[in-house]
N, C-alpha and C positions, 0 to 999 in steps of 0.2 A: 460584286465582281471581285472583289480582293480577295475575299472569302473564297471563291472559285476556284482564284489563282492560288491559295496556297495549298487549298487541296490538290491538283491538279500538281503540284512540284512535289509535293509528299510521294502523292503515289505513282512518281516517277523515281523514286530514290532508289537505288540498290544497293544489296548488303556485298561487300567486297566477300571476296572470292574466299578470302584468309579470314572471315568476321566468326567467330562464334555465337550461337544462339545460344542465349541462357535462360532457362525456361524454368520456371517457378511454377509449383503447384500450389493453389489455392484453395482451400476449403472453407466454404461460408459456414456464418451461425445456422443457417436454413437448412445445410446438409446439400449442399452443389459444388462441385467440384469442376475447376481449371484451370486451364494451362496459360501463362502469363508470359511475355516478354517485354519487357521494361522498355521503353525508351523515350525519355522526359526531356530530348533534343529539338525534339518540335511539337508543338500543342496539338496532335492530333491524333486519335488513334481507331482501330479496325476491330472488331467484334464481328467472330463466325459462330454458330450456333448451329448443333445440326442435332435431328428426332430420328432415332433409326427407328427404319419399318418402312419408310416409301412409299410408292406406288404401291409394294408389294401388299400391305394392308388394308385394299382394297373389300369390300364384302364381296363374296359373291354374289354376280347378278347385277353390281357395281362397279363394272370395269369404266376407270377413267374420274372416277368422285374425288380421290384424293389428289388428282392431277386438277379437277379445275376447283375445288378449293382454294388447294396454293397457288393458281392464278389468282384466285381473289383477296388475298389476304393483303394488298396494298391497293383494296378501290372502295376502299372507305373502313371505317374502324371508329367507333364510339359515339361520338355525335357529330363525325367530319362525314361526309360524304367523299365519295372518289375524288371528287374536284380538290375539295377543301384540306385532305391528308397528302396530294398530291404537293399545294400549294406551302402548306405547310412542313414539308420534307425541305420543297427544294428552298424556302423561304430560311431555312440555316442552315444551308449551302453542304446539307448531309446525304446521305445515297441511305438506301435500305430496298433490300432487293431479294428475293426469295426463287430457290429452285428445286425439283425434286429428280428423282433416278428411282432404280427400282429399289435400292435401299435405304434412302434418307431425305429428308425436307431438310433444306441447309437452307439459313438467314445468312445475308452478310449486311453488318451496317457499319459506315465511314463517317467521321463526324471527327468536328473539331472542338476540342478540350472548353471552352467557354460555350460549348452548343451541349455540352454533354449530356448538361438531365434534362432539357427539352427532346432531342433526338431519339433517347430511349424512355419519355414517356411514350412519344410518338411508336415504338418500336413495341413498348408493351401494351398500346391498344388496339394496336394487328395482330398480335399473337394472341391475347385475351380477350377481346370485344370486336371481332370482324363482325360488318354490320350482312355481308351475303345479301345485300338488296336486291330485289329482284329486276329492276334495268340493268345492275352490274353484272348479274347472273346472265342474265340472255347476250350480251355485252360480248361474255367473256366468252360464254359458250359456243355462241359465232365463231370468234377466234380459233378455238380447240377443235372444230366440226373443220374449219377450213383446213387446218392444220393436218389432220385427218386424212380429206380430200385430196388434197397436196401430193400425200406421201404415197395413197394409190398409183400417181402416175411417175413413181420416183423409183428407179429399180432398185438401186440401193437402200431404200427405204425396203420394199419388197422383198429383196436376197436376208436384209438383216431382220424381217420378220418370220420369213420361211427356216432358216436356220434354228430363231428362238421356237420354235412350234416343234422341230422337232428333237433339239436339246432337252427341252424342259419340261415337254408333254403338258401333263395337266397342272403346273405350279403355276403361281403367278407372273415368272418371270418367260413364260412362255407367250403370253399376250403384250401389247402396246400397253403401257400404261396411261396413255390420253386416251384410251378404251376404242370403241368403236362410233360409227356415226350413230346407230339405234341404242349404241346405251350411254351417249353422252346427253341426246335429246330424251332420255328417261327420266335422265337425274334431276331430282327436285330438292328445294333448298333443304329440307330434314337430310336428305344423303349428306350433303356436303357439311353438316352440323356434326353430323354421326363419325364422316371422315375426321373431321377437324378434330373431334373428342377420342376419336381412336391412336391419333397421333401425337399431338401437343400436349406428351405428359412427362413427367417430370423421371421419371423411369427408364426414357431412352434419351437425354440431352448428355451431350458432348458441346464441349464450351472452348475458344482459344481464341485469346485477346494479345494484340501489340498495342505499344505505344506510352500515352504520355497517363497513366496514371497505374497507382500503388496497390497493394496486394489488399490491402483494409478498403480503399476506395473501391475496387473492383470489388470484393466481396458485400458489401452493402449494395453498390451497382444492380449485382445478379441476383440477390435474395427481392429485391424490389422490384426486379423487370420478370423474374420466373418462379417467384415463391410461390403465387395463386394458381398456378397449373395444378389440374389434376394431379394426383400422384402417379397413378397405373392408366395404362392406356389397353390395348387389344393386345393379345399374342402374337406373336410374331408366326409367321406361318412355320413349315418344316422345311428341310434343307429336300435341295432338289436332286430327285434323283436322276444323274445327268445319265440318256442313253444316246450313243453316237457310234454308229458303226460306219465302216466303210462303204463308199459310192458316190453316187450322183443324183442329185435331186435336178430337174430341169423346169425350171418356172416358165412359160412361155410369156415372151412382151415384146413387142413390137418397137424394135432401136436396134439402130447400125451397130452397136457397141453391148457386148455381155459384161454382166456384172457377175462376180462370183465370191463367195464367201466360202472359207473351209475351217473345219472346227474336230478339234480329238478332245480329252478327255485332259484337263491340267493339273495343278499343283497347288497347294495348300501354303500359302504367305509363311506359316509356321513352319514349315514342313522344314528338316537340317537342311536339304538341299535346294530351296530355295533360290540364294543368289546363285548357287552353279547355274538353275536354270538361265534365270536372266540374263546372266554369261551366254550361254548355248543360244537364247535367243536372238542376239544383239548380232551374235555371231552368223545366225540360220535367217533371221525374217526383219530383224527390228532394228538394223540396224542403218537404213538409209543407202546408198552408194556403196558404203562398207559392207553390207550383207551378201549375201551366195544368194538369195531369191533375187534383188535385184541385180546382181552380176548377171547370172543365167538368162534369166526372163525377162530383162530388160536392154543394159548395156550388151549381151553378145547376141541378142537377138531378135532384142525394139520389139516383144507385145506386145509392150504398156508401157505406159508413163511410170507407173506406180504397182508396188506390190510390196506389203509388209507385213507381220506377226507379231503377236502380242501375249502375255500372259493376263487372263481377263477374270483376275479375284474379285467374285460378287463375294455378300456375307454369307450366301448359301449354295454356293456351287462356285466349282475354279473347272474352269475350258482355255483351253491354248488357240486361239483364232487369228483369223487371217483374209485378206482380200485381197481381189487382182480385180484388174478390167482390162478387155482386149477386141477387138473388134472380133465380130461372128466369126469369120473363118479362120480363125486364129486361136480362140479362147481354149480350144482343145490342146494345142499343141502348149500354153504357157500350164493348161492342167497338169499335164503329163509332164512340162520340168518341175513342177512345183512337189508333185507327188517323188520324181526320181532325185531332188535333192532332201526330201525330209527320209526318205530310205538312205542313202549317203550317208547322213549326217548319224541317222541313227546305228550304223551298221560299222561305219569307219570311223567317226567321231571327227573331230577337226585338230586342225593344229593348233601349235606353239605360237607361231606371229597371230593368229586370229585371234584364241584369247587374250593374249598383251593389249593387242589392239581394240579388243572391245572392252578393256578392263579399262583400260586410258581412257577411253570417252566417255565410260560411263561416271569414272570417277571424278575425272575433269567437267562434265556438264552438270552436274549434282549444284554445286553452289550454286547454278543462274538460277534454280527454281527459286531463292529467297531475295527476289527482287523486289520488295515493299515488304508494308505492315501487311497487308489483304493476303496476299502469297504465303506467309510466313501463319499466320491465323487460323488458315485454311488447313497448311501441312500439319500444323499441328492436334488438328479435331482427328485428319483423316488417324492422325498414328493412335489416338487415342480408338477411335474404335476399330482396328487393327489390332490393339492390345498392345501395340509395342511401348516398350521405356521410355523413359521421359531423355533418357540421355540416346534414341536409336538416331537422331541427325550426325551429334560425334563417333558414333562406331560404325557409319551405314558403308562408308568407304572401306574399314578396315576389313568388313564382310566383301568386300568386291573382293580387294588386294587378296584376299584369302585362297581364291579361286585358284585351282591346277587345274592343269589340262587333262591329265590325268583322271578327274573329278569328274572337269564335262564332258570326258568319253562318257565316261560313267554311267551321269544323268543321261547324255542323248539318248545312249540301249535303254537305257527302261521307261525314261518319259514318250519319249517319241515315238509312234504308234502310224508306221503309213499302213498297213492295211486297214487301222480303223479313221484313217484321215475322210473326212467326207466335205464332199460340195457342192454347196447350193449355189446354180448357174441362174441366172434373171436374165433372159434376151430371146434370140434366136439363134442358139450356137451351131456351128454346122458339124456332126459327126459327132454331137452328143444326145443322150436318151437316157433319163429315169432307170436308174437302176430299179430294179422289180424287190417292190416290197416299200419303196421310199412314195 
């Protein structure tokens, strides 16, 4: 129980507003490389570890193996069975917990400095010796079929499939990565061996550590918890050739209330105008209360609760997307402000108080993302496979500040594209139909 409690007060800590992140790069005898933040204040610290490739490295024919793999990958490992690595974890009061997306299997484990080489043997005979037993397997695949099941009757579950199908055509990231009901109950324990050996290789690992130990400590750490990986894993598939033209796609499903998703064509995180965009979004969709989607389609005219845009960088495709809900007789009329404020914006550009004002929030809300060790471990993997600096958390503001309005006129004319804006509606909308050809 004490144990509990200190973890439990740690990863309650926050880094003040004004704290500097100082981040050390690390290079082991083994040839691994990561990103460290020191803090030897309290005995405990966070390790993120992420495999890029994803779902997305799925085999053909295999849709969903690499998703119930990584369910499996804490229900037994070496000579523990699921009970036993279960009891074992929480038995030194450590967390370890595993998630995938369409482009990475990310570990996080928490543990306290006197637990620390039990925790990550415990940690390297899930990543090295998952046992994939066969009750754990049927187990787990229940789980994933139900999950499945679930999201059939889920419209937004639905709108954000019918979108990905017809953004990304025949890529990977056009399918569910928990795969299907028929090809989850296909998969047999060799797939999910073949997953596991496709991913868990030393090739695609990104590393970011907080806390209470040393740059030699951590490099011996990682040479012993990831040195016996494979070196190479599978190819990473090809980047998606994203096609989105303007229209309406209409899902029919039986609910009081449409769901709708729209989606153009985005921006490349590298790209010089990048943060302008982000500016231009904060301002157009992203911005909460403060945005023109929710001014218009909400506060002056209550379709929805909710309605906002996002810039959505995969490693293999960037789309600019977006969602609303509004009850069936309705859903048309928040389409058509949604569609006449991204013409607006694109055409007139916005103002001088809007940028200020989205440059302020954004600037001002940046520090709460470094609220603990886990938070800070995590940003730090993502920047890494990003590509960005070791030093982009102290310049990422100076990149905001930077922004003219002038700029996001700019960007809006040439990012922002309403005749190719398209939306996927899930419901019964009244006065809408399939555009022809969608």
């Amino acid at each position: 129980m004490r144990l509990m409690m200190t973890i439990a007060a740690v990863l309650c800590l926050a880094l003040p507003a004004s704290a500097t992140v100082d981040i050390k790069e690390v290079n082991t005898p083994g040839g691994l490389t990561a990103w460290l933040v020191k803090d030897q204040s309290i005995p405990f610290m966070a390790l993120e570890i992420r495999f890029r490739g994803g779902g997305s490295l799925d085999v053909a024919g295999k849709r969903g193996a690499t998703n119930l793999m990584t369910g499996l990958l804490e229900e037994g490992a070496a000579d523990m069975d699921a009970r036993a690595f279960a009891r074992s974890v929480e038995g030194l009061a450590a967390s370890i917990s595993f998630g995938l997306d369409d482009d990475a299997l990310s570990v996080s484990a928490r543990f306290l400095t006197e637990n620390r080489d039990e925790a990550v043997a415990l940690l390297r005979a899930a990543l090295l010796e998952p046992r994939f037993d066969e009750d754990a397997i049927e187990r787990v695949r229940e789980q994933v079929i139900s999950g499945i099941e679930s999201n059939e009757k889920d419209p937004d579950a639905l709108a954000s499939r019918a979108m990905d199908q017809m953004m990304f055509g025949d890529h990977p990231y056009a399918t569910n990565l928990s795969g299907t009901v028929s090809s989850v109950e296909a998969l047999t324990r060799d797939d999910l061996v073949q997953a596991h050996r496709n991913l868990l290789t030393r090739d695609r690992i990104y590393i970011g550590a907080v806390g209470d130990i040393t740059e030699e400590e951590l490099a011996t750490m990682l040479d012993g918890l990831l040195g016996a990986l494979p070196e190479q894993g599978a190819p990473m598939p090809p980047r998606a050739d994203v096609e989105i033209s303007g229209g309406i796609t209409v899902v029919p499903f039986e609910t009081p209330q449409s769901v709708a998703r729209f989606a153009q064509k985005g921006i490349k995180l590298d790209h010089p105008d990048y943060f302008t965009a982000v500016v231009l979004n904060h301002v157009l969709g992203g911005g909460s209360f403060e945005s023109r989607l929710m001014d218009e389609v909400r506060a002056k005219r209550g379709l929805t609760y909710g309605v906002y845009s996002y810039l959505a960088g995969k490693d293999l495709a960037e789309v600019y997307v977006g969602s609303v809900s509004s009850a069936n007789d309705r859903i048309a009329e928040a389409i058509d402000v949604i569609r006449d404020e991204w013409e607006k914006a694109a055409t007139e550009g916005v103002t001088a108080e809007e940028v200020e004002n989205a440059k302020t929030f954004l600037t001002g809300a940046y520090p709460l993302r470094f609220d603990g060790n886990g938070p800070i471990a995590n940003i730090m993997v993502g920047m890494q496979m990003l590509g960005l600096p070791i030093d982009y958390i102290a310049t990422r503001n100076e990149q905001i500040e930077a922004v003219t309005v002038e700029g996001v006129k700019r960007v809006a004319g040439a990012l922002l594209e309403p005749e190719n804006l398209h939306f996927v509606v899930v419901g019964q909308p009244v006065g809408l139909e399939s555009t022809p050809g969608n």
